[in-house]
C-alpha positions in Angstrom: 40.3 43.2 -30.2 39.0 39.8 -31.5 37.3 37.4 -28.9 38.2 33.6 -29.3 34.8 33.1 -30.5 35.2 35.2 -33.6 38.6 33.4 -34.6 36.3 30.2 -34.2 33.5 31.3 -36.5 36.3 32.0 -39.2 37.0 28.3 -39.3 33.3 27.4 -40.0 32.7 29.9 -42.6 35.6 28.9 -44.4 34.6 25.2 -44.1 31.0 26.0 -45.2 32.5 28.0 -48.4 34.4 25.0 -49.5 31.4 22.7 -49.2 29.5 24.7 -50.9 32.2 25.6 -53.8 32.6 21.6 -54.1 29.1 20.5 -54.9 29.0 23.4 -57.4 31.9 22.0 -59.1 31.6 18.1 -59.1 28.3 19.0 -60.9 30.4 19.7 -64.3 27.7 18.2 -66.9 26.1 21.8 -67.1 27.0 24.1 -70.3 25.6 26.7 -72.3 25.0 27.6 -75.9 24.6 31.5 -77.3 23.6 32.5 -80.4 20.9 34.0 -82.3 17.8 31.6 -82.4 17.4 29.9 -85.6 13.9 28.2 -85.2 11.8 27.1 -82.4 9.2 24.2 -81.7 7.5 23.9 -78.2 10.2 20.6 -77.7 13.2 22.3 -79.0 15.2 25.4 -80.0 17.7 25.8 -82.6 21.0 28.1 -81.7 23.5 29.2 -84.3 26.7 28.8 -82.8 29.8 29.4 -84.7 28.5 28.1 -88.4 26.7 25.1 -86.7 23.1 24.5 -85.6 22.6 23.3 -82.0 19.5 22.0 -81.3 18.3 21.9 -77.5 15.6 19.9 -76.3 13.0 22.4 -74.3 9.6 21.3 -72.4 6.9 22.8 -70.2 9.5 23.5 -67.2 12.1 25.2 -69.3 12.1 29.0 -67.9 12.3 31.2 -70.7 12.8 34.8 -70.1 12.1 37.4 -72.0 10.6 37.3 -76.1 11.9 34.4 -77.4 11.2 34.7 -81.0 13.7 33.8 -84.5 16.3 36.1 -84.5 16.6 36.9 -80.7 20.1 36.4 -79.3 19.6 33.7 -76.2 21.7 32.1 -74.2 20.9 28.5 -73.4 21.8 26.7 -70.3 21.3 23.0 -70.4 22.6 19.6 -69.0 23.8 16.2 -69.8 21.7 13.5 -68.3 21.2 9.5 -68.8 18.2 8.5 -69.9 19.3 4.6 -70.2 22.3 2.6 -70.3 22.7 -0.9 -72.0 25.9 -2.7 -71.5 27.0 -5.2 -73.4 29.2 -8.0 -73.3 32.8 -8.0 -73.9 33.8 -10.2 -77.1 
């Protein structure tokens, strides 16, 4: 038998597990790319995709892992962010 403090936890979890599930999906400017790896720099590595060449941007933080080398199959996970905005006026 269920105490009334049980049935009250249920409430909570559930509330927690949409809070959670929300700021996971407002953040939607993350995406990946997978492919085999067409060339390399330490600033950047280029992804076959399709027929096309994607190049990502990379830098000291990016966690590689594994042997990331020409040829390897990767998949890269990146994001879309702002570096500056101009507006301009309305003609």
């Amino acid at each position: 038998m269920r105490t009334f403090s049980s049935f009250r936890a249920l409430p909570i979890a559930l509330a927690m597990a949409v809070a959670t599930s929300g700021v996971v999906l407002a953040d939607d400017h993350n995406y990946q790319v997978t492919g085999p790896v067409l060339s390399m720099t330490p600033t950047s590595i280029v992804v076959k995709k399709g027929s096309s060449p994607w190049e990502v941007s990379r830098d000291a933080s990016t966690q590689v892992t594994g042997d990331l080398k020409v040829g390897a199959k990767v998949t890269i996970k990146y994001h879309m962010v702002a570096d500056t905005v101009t507006v301009k006026p309305a003609k």
